[in-house]
C-alpha positions in Angstrom: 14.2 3.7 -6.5 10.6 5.1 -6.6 9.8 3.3 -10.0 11.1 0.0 -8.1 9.0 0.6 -4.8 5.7 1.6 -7.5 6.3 -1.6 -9.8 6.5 -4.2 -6.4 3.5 -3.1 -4.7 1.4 -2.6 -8.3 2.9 -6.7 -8.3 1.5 -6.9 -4.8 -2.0 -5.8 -5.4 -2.1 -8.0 -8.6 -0.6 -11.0 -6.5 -3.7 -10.4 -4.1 -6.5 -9.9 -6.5 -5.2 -13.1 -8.0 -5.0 -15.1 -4.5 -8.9 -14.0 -4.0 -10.1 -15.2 -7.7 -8.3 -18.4 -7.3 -9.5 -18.9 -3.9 -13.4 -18.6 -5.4 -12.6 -20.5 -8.4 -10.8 -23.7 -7.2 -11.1 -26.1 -4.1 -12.3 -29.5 -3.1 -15.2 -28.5 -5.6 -14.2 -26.1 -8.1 -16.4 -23.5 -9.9 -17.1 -22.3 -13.1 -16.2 -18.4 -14.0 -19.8 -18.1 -15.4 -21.2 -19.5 -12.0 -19.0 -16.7 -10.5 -20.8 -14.1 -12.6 -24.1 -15.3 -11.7 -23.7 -15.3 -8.0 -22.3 -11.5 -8.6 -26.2 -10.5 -11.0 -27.7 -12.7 -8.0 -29.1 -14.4 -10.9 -30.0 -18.1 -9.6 -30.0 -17.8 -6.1 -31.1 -21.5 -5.2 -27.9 -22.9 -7.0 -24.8 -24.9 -5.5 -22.5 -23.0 -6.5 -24.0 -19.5 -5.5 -24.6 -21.0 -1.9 -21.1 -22.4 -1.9 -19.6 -19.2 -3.1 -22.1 -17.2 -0.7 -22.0 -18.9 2.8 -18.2 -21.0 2.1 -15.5 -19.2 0.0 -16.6 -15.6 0.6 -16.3 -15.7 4.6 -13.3 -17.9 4.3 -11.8 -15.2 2.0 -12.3 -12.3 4.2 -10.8 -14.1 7.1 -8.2 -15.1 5.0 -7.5 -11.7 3.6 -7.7 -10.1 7.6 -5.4 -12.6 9.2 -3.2 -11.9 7.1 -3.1 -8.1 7.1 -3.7 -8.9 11.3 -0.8 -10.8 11.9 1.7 -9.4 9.4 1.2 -6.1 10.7 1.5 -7.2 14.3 4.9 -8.1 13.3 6.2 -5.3 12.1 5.2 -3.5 15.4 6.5 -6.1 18.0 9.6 -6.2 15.7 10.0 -2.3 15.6 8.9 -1.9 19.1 11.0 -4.6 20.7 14.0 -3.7 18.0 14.6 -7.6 17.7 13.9 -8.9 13.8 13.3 -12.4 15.4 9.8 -11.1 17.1 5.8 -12.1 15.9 3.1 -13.1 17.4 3.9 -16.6 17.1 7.8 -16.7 18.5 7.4 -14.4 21.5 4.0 -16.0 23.0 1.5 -13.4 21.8 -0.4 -15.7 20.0 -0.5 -18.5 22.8 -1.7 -15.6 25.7 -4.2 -15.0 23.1 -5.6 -18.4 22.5 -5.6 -19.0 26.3 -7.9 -16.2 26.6 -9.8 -17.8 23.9 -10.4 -20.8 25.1 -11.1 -19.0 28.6 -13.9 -17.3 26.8 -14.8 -20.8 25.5 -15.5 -22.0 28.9 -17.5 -19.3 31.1 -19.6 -17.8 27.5 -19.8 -21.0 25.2 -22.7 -19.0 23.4 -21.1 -15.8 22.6 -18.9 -15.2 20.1 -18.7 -11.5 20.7 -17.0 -12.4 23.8 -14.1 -14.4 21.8 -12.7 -10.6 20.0 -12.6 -9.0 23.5 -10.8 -11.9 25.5 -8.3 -12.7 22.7 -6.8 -9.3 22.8 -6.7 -9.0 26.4 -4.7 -12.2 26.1 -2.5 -10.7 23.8 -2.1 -7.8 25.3 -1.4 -8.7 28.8 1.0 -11.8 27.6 2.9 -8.8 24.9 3.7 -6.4 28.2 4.4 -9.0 30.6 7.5 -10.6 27.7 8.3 -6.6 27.7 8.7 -6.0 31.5 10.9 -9.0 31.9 12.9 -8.6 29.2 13.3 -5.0 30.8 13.9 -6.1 34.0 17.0 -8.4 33.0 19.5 -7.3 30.1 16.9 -6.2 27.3 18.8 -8.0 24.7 17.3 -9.3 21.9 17.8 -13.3 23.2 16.2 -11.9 26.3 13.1 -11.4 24.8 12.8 -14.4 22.5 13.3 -16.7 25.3 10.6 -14.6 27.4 8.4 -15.1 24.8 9.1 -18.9 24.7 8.7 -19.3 28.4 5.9 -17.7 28.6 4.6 -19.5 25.6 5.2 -22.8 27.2 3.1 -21.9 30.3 0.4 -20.6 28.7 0.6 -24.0 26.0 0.7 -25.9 29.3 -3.2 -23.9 30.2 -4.6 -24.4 27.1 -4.1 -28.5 27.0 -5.3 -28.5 31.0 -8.0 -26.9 29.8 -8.6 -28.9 26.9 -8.4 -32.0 29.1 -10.7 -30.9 32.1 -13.4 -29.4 29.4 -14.3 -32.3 27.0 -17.3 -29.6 25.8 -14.4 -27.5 23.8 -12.7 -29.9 22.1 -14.5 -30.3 19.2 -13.1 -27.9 17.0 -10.0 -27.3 19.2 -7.2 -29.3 16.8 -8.0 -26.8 14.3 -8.0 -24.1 16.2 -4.7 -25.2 18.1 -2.7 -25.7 14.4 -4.9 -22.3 12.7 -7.6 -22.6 10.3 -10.3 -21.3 8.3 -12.5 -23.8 7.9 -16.4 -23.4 9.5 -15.9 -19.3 9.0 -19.3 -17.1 8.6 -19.9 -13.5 8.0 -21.7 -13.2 11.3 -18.3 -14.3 12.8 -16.1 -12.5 11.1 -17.9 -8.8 11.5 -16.7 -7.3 14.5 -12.9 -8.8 14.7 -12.4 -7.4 11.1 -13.7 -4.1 12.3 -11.4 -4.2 14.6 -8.9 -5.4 12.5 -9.5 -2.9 10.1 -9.3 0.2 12.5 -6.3 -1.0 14.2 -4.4 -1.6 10.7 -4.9 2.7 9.9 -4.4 3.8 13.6 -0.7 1.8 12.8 -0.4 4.2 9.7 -0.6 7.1 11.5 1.7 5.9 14.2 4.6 4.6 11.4 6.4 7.6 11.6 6.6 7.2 15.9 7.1 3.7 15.1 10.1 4.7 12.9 11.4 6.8 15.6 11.3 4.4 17.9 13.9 2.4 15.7 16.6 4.8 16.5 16.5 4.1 20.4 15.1 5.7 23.2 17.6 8.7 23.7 17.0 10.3 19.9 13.1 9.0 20.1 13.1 11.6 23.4 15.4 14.4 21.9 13.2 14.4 18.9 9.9 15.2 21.0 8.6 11.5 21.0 7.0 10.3 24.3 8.4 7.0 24.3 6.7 5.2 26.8 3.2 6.2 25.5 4.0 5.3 22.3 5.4 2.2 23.1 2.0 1.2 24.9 -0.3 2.7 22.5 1.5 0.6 19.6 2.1 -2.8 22.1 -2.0 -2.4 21.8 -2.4 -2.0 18.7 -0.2 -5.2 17.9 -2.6 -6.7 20.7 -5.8 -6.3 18.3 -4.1 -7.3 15.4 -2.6 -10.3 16.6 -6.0 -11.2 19.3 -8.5 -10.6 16.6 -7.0 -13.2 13.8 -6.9 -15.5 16.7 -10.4 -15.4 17.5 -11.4 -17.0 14.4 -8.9 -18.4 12.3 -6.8 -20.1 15.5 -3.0 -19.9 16.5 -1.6 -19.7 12.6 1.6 -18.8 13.0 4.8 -17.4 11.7 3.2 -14.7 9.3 4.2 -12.2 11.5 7.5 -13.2 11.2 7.9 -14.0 7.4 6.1 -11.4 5.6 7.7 -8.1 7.7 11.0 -9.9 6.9 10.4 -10.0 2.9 8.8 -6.8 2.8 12.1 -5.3 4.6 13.8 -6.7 1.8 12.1 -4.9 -0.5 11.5 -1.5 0.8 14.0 -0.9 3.6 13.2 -0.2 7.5 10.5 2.8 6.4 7.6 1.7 8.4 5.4 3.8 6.3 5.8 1.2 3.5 6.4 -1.7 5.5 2.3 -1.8 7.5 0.6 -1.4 3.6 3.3 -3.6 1.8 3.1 -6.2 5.0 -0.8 -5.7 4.8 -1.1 -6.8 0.9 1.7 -9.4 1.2 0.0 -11.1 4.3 -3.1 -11.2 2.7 -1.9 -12.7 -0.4 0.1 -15.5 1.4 -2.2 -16.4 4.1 -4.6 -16.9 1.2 -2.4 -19.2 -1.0 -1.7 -21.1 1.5 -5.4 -21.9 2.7 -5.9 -22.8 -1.3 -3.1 -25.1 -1.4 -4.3 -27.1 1.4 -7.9 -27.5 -0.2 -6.2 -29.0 -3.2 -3.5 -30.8 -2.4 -5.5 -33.5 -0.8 -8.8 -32.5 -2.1 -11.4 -33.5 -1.2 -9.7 -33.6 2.2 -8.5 -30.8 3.8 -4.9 -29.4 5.0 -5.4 -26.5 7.9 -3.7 -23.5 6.5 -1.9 -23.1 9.8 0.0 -26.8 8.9 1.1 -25.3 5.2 2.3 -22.2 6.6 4.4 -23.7 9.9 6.0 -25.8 6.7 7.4 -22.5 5.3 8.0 -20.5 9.0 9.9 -23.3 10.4 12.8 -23.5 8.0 12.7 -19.4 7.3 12.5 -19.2 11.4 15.6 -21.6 11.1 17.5 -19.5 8.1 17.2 -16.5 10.7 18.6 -17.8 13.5 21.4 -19.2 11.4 21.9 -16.3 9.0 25.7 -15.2 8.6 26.9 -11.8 8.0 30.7 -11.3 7.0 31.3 -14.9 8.0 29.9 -14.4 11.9 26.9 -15.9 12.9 24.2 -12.6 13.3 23.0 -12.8 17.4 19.3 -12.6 17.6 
């Protein structure tokens, strides 16, 4: 079984370093591997394609490779928090709350960007333990809290397109941002939400095994020493950051956080100590292939990634909910 788990992720890590060569080499334009090797020496700075590679696919790359690892992860917590396989940022609202406070953030400090990181997890946050409260208040059940998530969502989708109506000055770039993109990404942007990104993603490693405990219900999560409800918030946050970041600057891209947590269970089991890394590398990969599928399918138009991936998460979101076991319907 070790041998198994070794040979997948050693697949996984090949899958992404594969994903991030074929996302510099090909696009609307595509690039020569010696072109490649020169912008690596620095040895013609002035060219296209070292200015392409430099300022375009690099920064689109990274954001790429941190949304992925962002919202993946932020799956596996909501779904191991919440105990409902059916939660991610995109199905119970987290994503929306974040893009409201986004496009707040839009509106009152148009010219700083450093402002986008801070409001998009407050967003998150705020719209992840307000689903959690009333879910708690009513039944708890796992329907409970995917239709808390969708009411919510639909208010908070209700703020964004009054804002995007009273506030022509947004609206620019807002389609994009609305379906999830990385189009328009530099390194400038991108800095301080993958730091954050970044820290959040190893704080969740050391909080797997509380995460794991967590699994087993309240009761056994106290017996065995756990403080449950501290836990709870401190990984509710860190789902926050993962999720709020990603939205900052790729948009609402959705249903990673509920596709890759779901494969990668397949593979290694409930462990959360495999699940976060395997998630992480998985999320990357796929977040990736799917950006570089929409540059080439229509090149030299453009597909948002977000459009590419809602084509895979709606029917897998559908194969959930309809998912038999032992010839009964499995209740979400």
């Amino acid at each position: 079984m070790k041998k198994h788990k070794s040979i997948t992720i050693l697949l996984m890590c090949m899958l992404l370093l594969v994903s991030v060569c074929a996302g510099i080499l090909f696009g609307s334009v595509n690039i020569a591997f010696k072109d490649i090797l020169n912008c690596l020496t620095g040895a013609d700075r002035s060219s296209t394609s070292y200015i392409l590679i430099t300022t375009v696919r690099i920064p689109r790359l990274l954001g790429g490779l941190f949304a992925g690892i962002g919202l993946s992860c932020s799956g596996v917590i909501l779904q191991g928090v919440m105990n409902n396989s059916l939660a991610s940022p995109s199905t119970i609202g987290v994503n929306s709350g974040s893009g409201f406070a986004v496009m707040l953030a839009m509106i009152f400090f148009p010219a700083n960007s450093f402002t986008l990181p801070v409001f998009a997890f407050c967003g998150a946050l705020i719209t992840t333990l307000l689903i959690f409260f009333l879910a708690a208040l009513s039944d708890s059940s796992r329907t409970t809290i995917i239709l808390a998530g969708i009411t919510v969502s639909s208010f908070l989708s209700a703020g964004i397109n009054t804002i995007k109506l009273l506030n022509t000055d947004i609206t620019v770039n807002l389609t994009s941002f609305l379906i999830g993109s990385l189009s328009g990404l530099t390194l400038s942007r991108l800095i301080l939400p993958c730091l954050c990104i970044a820290i959040a993603f190893f704080v969740s490693l050391f909080l797997a095994q509380p995460l794991n405990m967590l699994g087993l219900g309240d009761d056994i999560a106290r017996s065995l020493g756990l403080r449950v409800s501290l836990t709870r918030f401190l990984l509710l946050s860190l789902a926050s950051i993962l999720a709020g970041c990603v939205v900052s600057f790729a948009g609402l891209l959705g249903f990673i956080g509920l596709i890759i947590p779901h494969i990668c269970r397949r593979l290694f089991g409930n462990d959360a100590r495999f699940l976060l890394p395997c998630s992480a590398l998985l999320g990357g990969s796929f977040v990736l292939l799917c950006d570089l599928l929409g540059r080439i399918l229509f090149s030299p138009f453009e597909l948002p990634a977000g459009i590419i991936m809602s084509f895979v998460g709606g029917p897998f979101f559908l194969y959930l909910l309809l998912k038999k076991k032992g010839g009964r319907r499995v209740h979400a």
